[in-house]
C-alpha positions in Angstrom: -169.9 -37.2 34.1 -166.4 -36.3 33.7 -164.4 -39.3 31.7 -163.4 -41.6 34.2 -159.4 -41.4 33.3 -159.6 -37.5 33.4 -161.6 -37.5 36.7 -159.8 -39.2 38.5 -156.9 -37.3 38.0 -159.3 -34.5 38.7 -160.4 -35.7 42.0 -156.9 -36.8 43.3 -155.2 -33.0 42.4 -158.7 -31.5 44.2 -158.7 -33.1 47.3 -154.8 -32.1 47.2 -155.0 -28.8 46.6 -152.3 -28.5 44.0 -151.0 -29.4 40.6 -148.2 -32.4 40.7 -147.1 -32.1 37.1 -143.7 -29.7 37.2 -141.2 -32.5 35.3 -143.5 -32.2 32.1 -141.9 -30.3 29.3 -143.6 -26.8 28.0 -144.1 -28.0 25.1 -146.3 -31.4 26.1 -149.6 -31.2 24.6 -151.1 -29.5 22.2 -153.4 -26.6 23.0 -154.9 -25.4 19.5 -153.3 -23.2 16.8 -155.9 -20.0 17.1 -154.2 -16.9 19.2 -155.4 -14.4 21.2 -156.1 -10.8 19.2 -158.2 -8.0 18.5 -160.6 -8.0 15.0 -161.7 -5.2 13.4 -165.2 -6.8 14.9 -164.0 -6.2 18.5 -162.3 -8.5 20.9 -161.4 -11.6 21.4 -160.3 -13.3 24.8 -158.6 -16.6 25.3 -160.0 -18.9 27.5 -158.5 -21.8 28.8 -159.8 -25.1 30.2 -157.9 -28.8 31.7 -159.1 -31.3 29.5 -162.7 -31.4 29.6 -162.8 -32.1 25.5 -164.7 -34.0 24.2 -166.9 -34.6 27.4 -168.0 -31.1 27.7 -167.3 -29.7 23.9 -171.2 -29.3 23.3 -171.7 -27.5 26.7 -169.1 -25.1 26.0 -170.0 -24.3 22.5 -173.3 -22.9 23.8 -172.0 -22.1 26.7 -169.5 -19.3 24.6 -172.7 -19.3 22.1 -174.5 -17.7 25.1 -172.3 -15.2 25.9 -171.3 -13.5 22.7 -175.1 -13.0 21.7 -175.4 -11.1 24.6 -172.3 -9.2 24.5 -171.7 -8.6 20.8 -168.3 -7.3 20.0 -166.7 -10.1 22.1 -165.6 -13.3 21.2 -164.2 -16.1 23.1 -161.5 -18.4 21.5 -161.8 -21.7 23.8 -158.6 -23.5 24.5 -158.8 -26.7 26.4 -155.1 -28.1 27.8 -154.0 -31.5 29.0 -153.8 -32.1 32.2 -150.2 -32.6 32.6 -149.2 -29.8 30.3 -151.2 -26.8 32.4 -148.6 -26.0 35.3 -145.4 -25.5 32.1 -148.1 -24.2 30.0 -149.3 -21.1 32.6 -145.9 -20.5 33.8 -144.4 -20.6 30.2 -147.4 -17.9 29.2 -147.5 -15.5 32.5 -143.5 -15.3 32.8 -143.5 -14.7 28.3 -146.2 -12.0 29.5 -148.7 -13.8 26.7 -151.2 -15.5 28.8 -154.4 -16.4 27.9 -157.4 -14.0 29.3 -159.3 -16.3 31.2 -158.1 -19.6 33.1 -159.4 -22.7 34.8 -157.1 -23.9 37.5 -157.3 -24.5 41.5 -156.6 -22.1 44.3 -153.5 -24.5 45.7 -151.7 -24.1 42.2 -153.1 -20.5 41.4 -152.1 -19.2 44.8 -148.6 -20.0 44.2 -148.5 -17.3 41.2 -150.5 -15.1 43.2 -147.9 -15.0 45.3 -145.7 -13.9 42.5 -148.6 -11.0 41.5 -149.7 -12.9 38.7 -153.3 -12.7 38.7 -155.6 -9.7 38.2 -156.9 -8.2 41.8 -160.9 -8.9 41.9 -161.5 -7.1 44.5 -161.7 -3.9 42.3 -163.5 -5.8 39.2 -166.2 -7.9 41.3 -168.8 -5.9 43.1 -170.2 -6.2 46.2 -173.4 -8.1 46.0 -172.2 -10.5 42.8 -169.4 -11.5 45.0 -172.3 -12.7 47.8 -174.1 -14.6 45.0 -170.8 -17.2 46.0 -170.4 -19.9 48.8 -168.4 -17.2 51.0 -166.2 -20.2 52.5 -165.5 -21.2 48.9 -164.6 -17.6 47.6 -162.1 -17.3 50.7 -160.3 -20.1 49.0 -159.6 -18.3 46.4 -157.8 -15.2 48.2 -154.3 -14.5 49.6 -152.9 -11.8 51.9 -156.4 -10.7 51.6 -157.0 -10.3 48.1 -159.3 -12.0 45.9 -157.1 -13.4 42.6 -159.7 -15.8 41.4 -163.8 -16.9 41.2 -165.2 -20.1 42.5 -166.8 -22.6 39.5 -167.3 -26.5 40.6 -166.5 -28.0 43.6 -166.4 -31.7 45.1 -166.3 -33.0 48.6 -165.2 -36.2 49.7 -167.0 -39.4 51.0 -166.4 -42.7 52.3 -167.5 -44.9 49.5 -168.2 -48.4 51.5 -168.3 -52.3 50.8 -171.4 -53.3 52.3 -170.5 -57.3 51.9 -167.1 -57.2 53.6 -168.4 -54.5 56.6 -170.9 -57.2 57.4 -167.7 -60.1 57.2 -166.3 -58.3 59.8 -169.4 -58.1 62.2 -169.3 -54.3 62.1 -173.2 -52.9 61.5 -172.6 -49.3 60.2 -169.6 -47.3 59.1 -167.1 -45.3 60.9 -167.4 -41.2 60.9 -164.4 -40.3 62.6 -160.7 -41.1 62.2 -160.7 -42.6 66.0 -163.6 -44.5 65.0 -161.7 -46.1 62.0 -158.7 -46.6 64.0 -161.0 -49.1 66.1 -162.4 -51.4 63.6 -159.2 -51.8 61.5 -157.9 -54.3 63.5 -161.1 -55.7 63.5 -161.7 -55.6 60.1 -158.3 -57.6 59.1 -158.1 -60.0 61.5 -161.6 -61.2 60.0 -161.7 -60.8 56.6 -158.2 -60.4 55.9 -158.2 -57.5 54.2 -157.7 -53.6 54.9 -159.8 -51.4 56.1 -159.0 -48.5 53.5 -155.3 -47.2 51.9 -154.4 -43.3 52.4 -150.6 -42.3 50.5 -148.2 -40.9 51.8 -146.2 -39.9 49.2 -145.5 -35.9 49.1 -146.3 -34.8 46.0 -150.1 -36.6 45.9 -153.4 -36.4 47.8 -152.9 -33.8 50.8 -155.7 -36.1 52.8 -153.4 -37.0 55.5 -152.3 -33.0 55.7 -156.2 -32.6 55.6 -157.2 -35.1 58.5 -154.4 -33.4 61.1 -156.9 -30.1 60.7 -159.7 -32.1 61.5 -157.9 -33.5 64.1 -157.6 -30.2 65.7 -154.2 -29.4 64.5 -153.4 -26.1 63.8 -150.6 -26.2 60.9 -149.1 -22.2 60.1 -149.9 -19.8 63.0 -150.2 -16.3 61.9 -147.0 -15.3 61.5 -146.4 -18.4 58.8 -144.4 -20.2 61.4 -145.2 -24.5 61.7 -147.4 -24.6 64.8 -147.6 -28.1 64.0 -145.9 -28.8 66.7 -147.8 -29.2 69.6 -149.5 -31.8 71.4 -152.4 -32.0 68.9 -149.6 -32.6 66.0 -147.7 -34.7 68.1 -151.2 -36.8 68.5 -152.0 -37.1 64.7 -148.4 -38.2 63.9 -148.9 -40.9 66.3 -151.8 -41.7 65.1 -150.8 -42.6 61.4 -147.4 -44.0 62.6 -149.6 -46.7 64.8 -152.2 -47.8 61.8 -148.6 -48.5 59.7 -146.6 -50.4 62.5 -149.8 -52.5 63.6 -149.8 -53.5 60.1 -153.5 -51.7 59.2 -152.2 -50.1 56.7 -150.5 -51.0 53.0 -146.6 -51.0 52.9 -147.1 -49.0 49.9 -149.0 -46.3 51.2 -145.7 -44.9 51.1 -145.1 -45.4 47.6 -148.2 -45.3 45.9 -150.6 -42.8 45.1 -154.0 -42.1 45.9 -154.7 -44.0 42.2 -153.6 -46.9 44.2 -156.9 -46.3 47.2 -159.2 -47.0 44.1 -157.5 -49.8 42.8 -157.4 -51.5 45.9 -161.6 -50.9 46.4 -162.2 -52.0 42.9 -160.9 -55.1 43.7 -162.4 -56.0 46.7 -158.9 -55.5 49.2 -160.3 -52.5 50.7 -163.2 -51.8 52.6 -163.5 -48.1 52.5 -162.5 -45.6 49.5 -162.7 -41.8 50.7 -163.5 -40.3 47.4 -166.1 -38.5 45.3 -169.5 -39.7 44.4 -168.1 -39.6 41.1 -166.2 -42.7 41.3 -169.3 -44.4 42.0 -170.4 -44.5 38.1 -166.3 -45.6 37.7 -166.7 -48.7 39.8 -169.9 -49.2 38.6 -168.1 -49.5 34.8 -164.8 -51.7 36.4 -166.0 -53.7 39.0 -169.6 -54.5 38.7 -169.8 -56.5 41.8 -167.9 -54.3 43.7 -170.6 -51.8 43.0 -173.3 -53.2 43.7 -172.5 -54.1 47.2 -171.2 -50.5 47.5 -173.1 -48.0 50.0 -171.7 -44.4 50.6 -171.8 -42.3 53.9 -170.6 -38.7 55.2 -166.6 -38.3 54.9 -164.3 -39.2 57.9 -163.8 -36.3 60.2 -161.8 -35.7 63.9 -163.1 -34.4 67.2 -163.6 -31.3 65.0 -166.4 -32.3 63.0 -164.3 -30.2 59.7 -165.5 -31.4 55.9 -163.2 -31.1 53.0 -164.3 -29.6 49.7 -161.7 -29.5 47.0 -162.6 -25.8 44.4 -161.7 -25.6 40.8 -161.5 -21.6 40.4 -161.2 -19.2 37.5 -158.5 -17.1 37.6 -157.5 -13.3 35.2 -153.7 -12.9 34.5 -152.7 -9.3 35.0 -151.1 -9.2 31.9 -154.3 -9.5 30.3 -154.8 -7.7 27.3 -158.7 -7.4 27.6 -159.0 -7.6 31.7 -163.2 -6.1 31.5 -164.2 -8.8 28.9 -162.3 -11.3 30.4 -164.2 -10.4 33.9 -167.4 -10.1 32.2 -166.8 -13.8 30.7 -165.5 -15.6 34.3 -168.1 -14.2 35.6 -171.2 -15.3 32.8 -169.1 -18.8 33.2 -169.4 -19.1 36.6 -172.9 -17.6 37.6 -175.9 -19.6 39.4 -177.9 -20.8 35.6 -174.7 -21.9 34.0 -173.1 -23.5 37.2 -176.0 -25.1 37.8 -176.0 -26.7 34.4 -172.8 -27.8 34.0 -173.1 -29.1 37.7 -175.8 -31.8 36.2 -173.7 -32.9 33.1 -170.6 -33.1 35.5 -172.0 -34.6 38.6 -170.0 -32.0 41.0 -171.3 -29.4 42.9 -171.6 -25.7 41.8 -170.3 -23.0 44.1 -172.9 -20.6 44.1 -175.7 -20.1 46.8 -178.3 -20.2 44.4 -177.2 -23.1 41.8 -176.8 -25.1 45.1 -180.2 -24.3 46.6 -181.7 -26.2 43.8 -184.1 -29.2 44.2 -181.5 -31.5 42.2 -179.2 -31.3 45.5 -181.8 -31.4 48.2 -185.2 -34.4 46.7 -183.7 -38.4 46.5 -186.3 -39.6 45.0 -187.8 -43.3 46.7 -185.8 -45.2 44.5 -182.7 -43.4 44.9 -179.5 -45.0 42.9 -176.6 -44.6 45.1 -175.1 -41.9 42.5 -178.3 -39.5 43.5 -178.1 -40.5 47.4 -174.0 -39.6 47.0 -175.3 -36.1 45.4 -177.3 -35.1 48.0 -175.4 -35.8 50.8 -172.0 -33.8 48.9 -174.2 -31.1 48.5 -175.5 -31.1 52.1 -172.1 -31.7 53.4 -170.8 -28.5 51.4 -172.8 -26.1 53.9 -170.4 -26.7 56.2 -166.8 -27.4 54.3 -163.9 -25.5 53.1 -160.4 -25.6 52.1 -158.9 -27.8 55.5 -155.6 -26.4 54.6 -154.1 -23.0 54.4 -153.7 -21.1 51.0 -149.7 -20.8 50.9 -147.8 -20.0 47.6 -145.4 -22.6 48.6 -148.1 -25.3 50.0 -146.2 -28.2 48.3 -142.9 -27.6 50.5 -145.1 -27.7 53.9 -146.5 -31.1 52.5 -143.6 -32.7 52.1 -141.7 -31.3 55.2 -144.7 -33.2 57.0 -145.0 -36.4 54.8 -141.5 -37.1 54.7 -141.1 -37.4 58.8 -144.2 -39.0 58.8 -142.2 -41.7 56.6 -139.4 -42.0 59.1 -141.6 -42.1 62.1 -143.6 -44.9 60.3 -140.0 -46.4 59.2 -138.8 -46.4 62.8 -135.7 -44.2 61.9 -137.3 -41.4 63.8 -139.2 -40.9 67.1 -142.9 -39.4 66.6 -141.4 -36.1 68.8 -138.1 -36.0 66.6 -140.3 -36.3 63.3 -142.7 -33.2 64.2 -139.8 -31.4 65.9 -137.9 -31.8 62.3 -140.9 -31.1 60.3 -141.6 -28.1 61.7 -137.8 -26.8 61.3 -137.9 -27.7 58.3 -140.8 -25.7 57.0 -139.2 -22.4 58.9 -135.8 -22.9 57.2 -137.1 -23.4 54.1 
C-alpha cells in the first residue's frame, strides 16, 4: 500500500481532479542528478513518477528491468518527484522545452497543458485495438477537444467508510446511498449521539466532491458551448441542498476552512460517522485508530437520483517536445499494460485501468473470511464498471471550482440568497 502520508495526499488531489501545489517554488525538491541523453548504446528516456520512492523502488527497478531486456538499445532513467514540487517542476521543464519523456500526472492537471498543446497527440502513436485493451470511460478522461494527450494507469473510486458503533447509537440499521438519504439521518444522527454525520470542505482549491455530488445530482455544469449551465433548477436544488446541511448546523463550521485532511481526522477520532474515501484509508485507520477500525464497515459511495460513481485516474502523459517520442510511447505503454497494471495494482491496493488486469479474480472472489480491506476491493472494482470522471475535462477546471465554492460560502454565510449565489457563479465562470 501506498505510505499512508503520501496517499492521502494522493487520494485527496484524485477525487479532485487537479494538482493544488502552484505557491511551491521550482526549485522545491530534489529530483535526481542523472539527465536525459542519447549513449553511443542507444537511447535513453526520462521517466518521471510523484513520490512513490521508497514504497515502490523494487517494483520499478524490475519494472524498467523488464522493459529494457526486451527492447535493447533503450534505457529508462527513472526520476520520482515530490509531490508538491510536480506542478513548478512540469511547467518549469515543458515551457524550458527540456521535459522529461515520460510522465505520471492526472487528467485535471495534464489537461490544463493540453490546452496549451503540451502533450504529444496519441491518437496517431496508439493503435486501434491497444487503445480497447483500456476502460473506454477511463481513456475518455484522458482526452480534450477530442484528442487523446495521455494513457490510463491506476485508478481509485470512492466509498463511504462507516462507524458501525455510532450508526447503531443513533438507531439507524444500515447506511445511506444517496445524498437525500444522508440529508435524512443527519439530524438524526446528532441529536443522538452528538456527533456529525460526515465533514465534506468547501474550500476551492481541495477535494472537488461537492462539484462531483451536483453531477450526480443531475446537474449539468458546462453546456457545450463551455458556457455555466449550472444554473438551472437542478443547480439551484444542489446549492440549497448544501446551504441547508450548514445552517441546520449538520455540518462542521470548518468545512469551510478545512480540507478534506480534516474528513479523516474527524473519523479517526470518532466525531464522524461516515468518511467518503478510498479503501485505502482503511489500512490508515487501522494503524491510527485501532478502535475506530475495528468498528469500521464500508459500503457503495453516496450517489443522487442519478445513480453516477466517481473514479479519480492517475494517467501517463508524452510531452511534445520529447526528444525520443516512439521509445517513450513504447515505454507508457509496457508501464501501463494489463500484466504490469495488474501487479502494481496488488502492491498498491488501487485499481488498474485496463479491461483485462480488472477482470482478474483478485477484484471479483472475497474469500469467507473477508477482512474489510478485501470486501472494500471488490466492491471499488465492481463499482468501476460503471464510473468516470463526474466532472468535465477543462484546462481551466480550478477557476469553475472556485466560481462555485465561493458562492456556495456566501449562501451558507447568509450574505447571499441560494438564486443570487448560482446566478453569480455562473457569471463568473463566463467572464472569467
Amino acid at each position: 500500500m501506498i505510505q499512508l502520508r503520501k496517499f492521502k495526499q494522493f487520494t485527496a488531489l484524485l477525487l479532485l481532479g487537479v494538482l493544488t501545489s502552484w505557491i511551491v517554488s521550482c526549485s522545491t525538491g530534489n529530483v535526481g542528478t542523472d539527465t536525459k541523453q542519447a549513449t553511443s548504446k542507444g537511447t535513453t528516456i526520462e521517466f518521471w513518477t510523484m513520490q512513490l520512492q521508497p514504497q515502490f523502488t523494487d517494483y520499478f527497478k524490475s519494472l524498467i528491468t523488464n522493459f529494457e531486456s526486451q527492447n535493447s538499445g533503450i534505457k529508462v532513467n527513472w526520476v520520482d518527484v515530490p509531490w508538491a514540487a510536480m506542478e513548478n517542476k512540469i511547467l518549469a521543464a515543458v515551457s524550458g522545452k527540456t521535459p522529461p519523456d515520460v510522465v505520471n500526472l492526472n487528467p485535471g492537471f495534464a489537461s490544463q497543458l493540453a490546452g496549451r498543446n503540451a502533450w504529444l497527440d496519441l491518437d496517431t502513436k496508439v493503435p486501434n485495438d491497444v487503445r480497447s485493451s483500456y476502460l473506454p470511460n477511463i481513456w475518455e478522461s484522458s482526452t480534450l477537444n477530442g484528442k487523446s494527450f495521455g494513457i490510463p494507469w491506476y485508478l481509485t473510486t470512492r466509498l463511504t467508510i462507516y462507524n458501525t458503533d455510532l450508526l447503531k447509537q443513533a438507531g439507524i440499521s444500515k447506511p445511506p446511498a444517496t445524498y437525500a438519504e444522508l440529508a435524512q439521518i443527519a439530524q438524526q444522527i446528532k441529536d443522538k449521539t452528538g456527533k456529525y454525520a460526515f465533514f465534506v470542505t468547501f474550500v476551492p482549491q481541495d477535494s472537488g466532491e461537492v462539484l462531483e455530488s451536483f453531477v450526480q445530482m443531475g446537474v449539468t455544469l458546462i453546456d457545450t458551448e463551455g458556457k455555466a449551465a449550472f444554473n438551472s433548477p437542478q443547480g439551484k436544488a444542489a446549492f440549497q441542498y448544501w446551504v441547508d446541511l450548514y445552517k441546520k448546523g449538520l455540518l462542521p463550521k470548518e468545512a469551510l476552512t478545512q480540507g478534506h485532511r480534516h474528513a479523516i481526522d474527524l473519523y479517526q477520532s470518532g466525531e464522524t460517522v461516515f468518511l467518503a474515501s478510498g479503501p485505502e484509508f482503511l489500512k490508515a485507520i487501522a494503524n491510527n485508530a485501532p478502535k475506530i477500525a475495528q468498528a469500521s464497515e464500508i459500503a457503495p459511495q453516496l450517489t443522487g437520483n442519478t445513480g453516477k460513481k466517481n473514479v479519480a485516474v492517475m494517467n501517463i502523459v508524452i510531452p511534445r517536445d520529447s526528444k525520443q517520442p516512439d521509445a517513450a510511447v513504447k515505454f507508457a505503454l509496457f508501464v501501463t499494460n494489463d500484466e504490469n497494471q495488474l501487479a502494481f495494482a496488488k502492491a498498491a491496493n488501487v485499481l488498474p485501468s485496463t479491461v483485462k488486469a480488472l477482470s482478474d479474480s483478485y477484484f471479483k472472489d472475497i474469500p469467507a473470511n473477508a477482512s474489510t480491506i478485501e470486501k472494500a476491493r471488490v466492491i471499488s472494482a465492481k463499482e468501476l464498471q460503471h464510473a468516470e470522471i463526474l466532472t468535465p475535462t477543462l484546462k481551466d477546471f480550478n477557476q469553475l471550482q472556485k466560481a462555485v465554492y465561493e458562492n456556495l460560502q456566501a449562501a451558507m454565510l447568509g450574505d447571499k440568497t441560494v438564486d443570487k449565489a448560482v446566478e453569480d457563479a455562473a457569471q463568473q465562470w463566463n467572464q472569467r
